[in-house]
N, C-alpha and C positions, 0 to 999 in steps of 0.2 A: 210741662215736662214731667213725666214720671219718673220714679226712682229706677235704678238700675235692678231690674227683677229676672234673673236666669231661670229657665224652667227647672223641675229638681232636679235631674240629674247636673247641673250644670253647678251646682250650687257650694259646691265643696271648694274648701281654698286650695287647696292641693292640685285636684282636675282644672282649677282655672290659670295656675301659675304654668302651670306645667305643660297645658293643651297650647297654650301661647307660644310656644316655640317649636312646637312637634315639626317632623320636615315634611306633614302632609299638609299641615294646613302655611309653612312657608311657600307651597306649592301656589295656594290659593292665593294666597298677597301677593305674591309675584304677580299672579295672571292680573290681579283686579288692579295692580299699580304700574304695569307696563304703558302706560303713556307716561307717567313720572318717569319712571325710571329710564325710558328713550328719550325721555328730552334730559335729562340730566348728566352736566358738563363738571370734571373736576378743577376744580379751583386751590391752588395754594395759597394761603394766607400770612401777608409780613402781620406779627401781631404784637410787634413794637421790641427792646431791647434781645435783637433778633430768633425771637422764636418765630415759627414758622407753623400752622396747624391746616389739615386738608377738610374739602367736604365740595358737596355734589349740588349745584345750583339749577334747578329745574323749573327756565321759565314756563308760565304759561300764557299762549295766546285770546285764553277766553276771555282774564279781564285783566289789566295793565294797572290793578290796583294796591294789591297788598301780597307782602310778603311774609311768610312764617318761616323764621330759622325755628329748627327741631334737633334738638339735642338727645343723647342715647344716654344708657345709665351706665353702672361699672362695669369693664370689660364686655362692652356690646360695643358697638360700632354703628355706621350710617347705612350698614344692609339690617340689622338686628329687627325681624321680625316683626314688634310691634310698631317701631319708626318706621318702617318701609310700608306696615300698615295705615298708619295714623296719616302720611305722607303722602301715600297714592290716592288717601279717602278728601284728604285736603285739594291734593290738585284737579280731579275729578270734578269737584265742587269750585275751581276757579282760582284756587291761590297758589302762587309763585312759591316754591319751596325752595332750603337750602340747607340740606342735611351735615350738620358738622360733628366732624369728630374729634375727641377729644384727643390730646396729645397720647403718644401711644395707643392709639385704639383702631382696629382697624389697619391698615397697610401704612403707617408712619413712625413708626420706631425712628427710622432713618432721620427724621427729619431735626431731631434736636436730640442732643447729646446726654441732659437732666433727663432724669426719670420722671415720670406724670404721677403726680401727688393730688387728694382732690384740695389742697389751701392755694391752687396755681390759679386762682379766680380771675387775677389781672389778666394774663393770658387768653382768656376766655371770652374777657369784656373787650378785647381790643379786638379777636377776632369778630367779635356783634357789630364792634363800630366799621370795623373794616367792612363787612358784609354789606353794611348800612351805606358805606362813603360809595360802594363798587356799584352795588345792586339800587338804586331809590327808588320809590315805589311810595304811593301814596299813605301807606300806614306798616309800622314794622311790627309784627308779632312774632311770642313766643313761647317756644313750649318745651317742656322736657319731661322725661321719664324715671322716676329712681335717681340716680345719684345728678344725672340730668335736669332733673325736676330741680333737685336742690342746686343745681347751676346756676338753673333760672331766676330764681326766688333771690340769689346775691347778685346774681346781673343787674337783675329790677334795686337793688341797693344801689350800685354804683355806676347806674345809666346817668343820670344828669352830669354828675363832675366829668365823665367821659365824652359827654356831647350826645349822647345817645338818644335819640327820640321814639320809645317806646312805645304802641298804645296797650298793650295787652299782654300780660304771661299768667301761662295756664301750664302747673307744675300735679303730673298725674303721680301717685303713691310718693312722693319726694323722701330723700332719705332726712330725717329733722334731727333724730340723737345718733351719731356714728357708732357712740359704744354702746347705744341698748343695740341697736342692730346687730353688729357684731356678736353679743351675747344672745341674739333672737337664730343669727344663722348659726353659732354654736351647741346653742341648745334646742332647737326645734329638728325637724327634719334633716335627717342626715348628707342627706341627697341635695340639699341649699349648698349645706357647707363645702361639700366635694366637692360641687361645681365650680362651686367660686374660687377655691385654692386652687382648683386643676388649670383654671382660665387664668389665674394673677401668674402662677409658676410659670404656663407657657410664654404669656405676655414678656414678664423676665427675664427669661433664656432665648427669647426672639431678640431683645432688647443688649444683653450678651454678645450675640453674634453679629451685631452691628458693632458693637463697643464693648471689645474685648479688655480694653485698658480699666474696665470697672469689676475688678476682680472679685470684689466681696458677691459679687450677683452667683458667684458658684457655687455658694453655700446655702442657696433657696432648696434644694429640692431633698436638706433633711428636715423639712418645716412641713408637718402635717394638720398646726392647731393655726389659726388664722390671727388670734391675737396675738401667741409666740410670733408670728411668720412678719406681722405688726409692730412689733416694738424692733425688731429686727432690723427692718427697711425705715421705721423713724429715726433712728441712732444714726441710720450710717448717709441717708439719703436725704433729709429734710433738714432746717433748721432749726428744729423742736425742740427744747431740752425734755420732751418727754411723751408719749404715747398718748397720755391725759390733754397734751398742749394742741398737740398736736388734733386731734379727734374734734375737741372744741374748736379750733381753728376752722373747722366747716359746718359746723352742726347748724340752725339755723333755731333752736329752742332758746328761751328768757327771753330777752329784749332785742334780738339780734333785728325782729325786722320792724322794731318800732317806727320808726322811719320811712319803710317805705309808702311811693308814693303812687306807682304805678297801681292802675285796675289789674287785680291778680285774684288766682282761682286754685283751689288746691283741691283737686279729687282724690280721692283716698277710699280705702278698703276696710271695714274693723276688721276684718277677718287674714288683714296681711300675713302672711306668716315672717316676713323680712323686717317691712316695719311698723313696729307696736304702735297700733292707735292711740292708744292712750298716751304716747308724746304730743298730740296733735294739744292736750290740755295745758303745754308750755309753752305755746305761742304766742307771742305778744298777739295783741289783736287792734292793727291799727285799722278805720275806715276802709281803705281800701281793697283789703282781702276776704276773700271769702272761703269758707271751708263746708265741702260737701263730701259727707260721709254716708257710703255706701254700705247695706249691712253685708254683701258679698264682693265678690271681685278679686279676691286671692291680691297676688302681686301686679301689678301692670297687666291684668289678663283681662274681666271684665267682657269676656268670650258671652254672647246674647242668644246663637242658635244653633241649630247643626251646621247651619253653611260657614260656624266658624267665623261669623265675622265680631266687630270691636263697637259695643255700647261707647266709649272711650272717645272712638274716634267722630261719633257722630254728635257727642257733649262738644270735644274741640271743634267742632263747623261750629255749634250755636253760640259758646261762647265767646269764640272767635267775629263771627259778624254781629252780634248784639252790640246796642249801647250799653245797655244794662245787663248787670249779671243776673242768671236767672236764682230766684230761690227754691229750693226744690223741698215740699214739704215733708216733714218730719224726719231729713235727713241732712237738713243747713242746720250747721250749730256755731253759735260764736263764741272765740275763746277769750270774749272779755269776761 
């Protein structure tokens, strides 16, 4: 396996974050995941002290073996681009998908009353086991993207106590420190941070007009700084006593994944502009995981040619069916 090497033009972190979403090349995922996306059924999920979370289960008849739940990142959803990527290139290749969305994300405001926090892990894990009890399949995988990633990486924590029989999570750009990130979309590219406040305020005010009776939600749209807009929605929505508590409450840096035990894969970008590589040097580093740093690949983009398609997606095929993880030279590093 070679490194992830884009020709020059392709090589800019900016042209790789950015090309990842353009709506010419969702034109091209569409086409090339259109058997995924025809066989795929929505499913509502009980995910225990009744929250309720949606997403699209797309068996396949090529082979009755394994199934990969695929998780999105913040304020994307289970059509988001690079999922519907990664997703189509999965089923293509033989595996049962089951694209979930996170609470609020995607067409489910409706479905629960709380606001979607990312500390709401249990929810998340009961949705895996549920998927796990509905769907069996002879091996369950997992994967996620950005805050998704970082989903995955606490799932693979609290899969055993849950009952969960995991073989595999493969967590691409995961989000590791919530505040350097926030301080990374704050002060890098301007065009990050618009985005992201433009997507959380609408997310809110969709969330509003399901549940009027949560009146503090009318006061988001004089919040134009993300950590102001942050401490905001932790006071009044979460049970934090604070911003700090709260941010740490998902971060997955120090010790947090001493423990795990699952086969886990962290692809990652130095060149992220979202999240600093240089948190990847606070990870615990148990046996089980492995970290593969790319010197390009922007954010979740990792875009290999003109036809637009995802280096990413074709790392999750081999990771995914290996016994062994691959080491990829002079771009595996361990953070022991």
């Amino acid at each position: 396996m070679t490194p992830f090497e884009p020709p020059v033009f392709l090589r800019n972190a900016h042209a790789q974050t950015i090309i990842n979403s353009i709506k010419f090349r969702q034109l091209l995922i569409t086409h090339r995941a259109r058997g995924m996306l025809n066989a795929a059924r929505p499913h509502i999920l009980d995910c225990g002290d009744g929250v309720r979370l949606m997403g699209f289960y797309s068996p396949n008849k090529k082979n009755p073996g394994d199934l990969c739940i695929l998780i999105h990142g913040w304020e994307g959803d289970a059509f988001s681009s690079y999922l519907v990527s990664a997703a189509g290139y999965l089923w293509n290749k033989g595996f049962h998908i089951f694209r979930l969305n996170l609470r609020d994300h995607g067409p489910t405001h409706h479905l629960n009353r709380e606001l979607f926090h990312a500390c709401r892990i249990r929810e998340v894990v009961g949705a895996v086991k549920r998927i796990q009890d509905r769907f069996p399949h002879r091996r369950l995988l997992l994967a996620g993207f950005s805050l998704g990633g970082n989903f995955c990486l606490r799932i693979g924590m609290n899969a055993k106590n849950a009952g969960i029989q995991m073989e595999k999570i493969v967590a691409v750009c995961p989000v590791l420190n919530p505040d350097h990130t926030i301080s990374a979309l704050e002060n890098g590219l301007s065009l990050y941070h618009w985005h992201f406040m433009k997507k959380w305020r609408r997310s809110l005010k969709i969330k509003h007009r399901f549940f009027p009776e949560l009146v503090d939600l009318e006061e988001i749209s004089r919040f134009n700084n993300m950590r102001a807009l942050t401490d905001y929605f932790v006071a009044r929505y979460t049970e934090f006593p604070s911003t700090k508590a709260y941010l740490y409450g998902y971060a997955v840096v120090g010790e947090k994944l001493r423990d795990l035990k699952i086969p886990s894969t962290i692809i990652t970008s130095q060149d992220d502009p979202v999240i600093p590589s240089e948190d990847l040097a606070d990870l615990a580093g148990p046996d089980c995981l492995t970290i593969e740093k790319q010197p390009y690949g922007g954010h979740c983009g990792f875009i290999r040619d003109i036809r637009l398609t995802s280096w990413a997606d074709k790392r999750l095929v081999e990771l995914l069916t290996s016994n062994t993880q691959y080491l990829i030279p002079n771009t595996h590093f361990s953070p022991h």
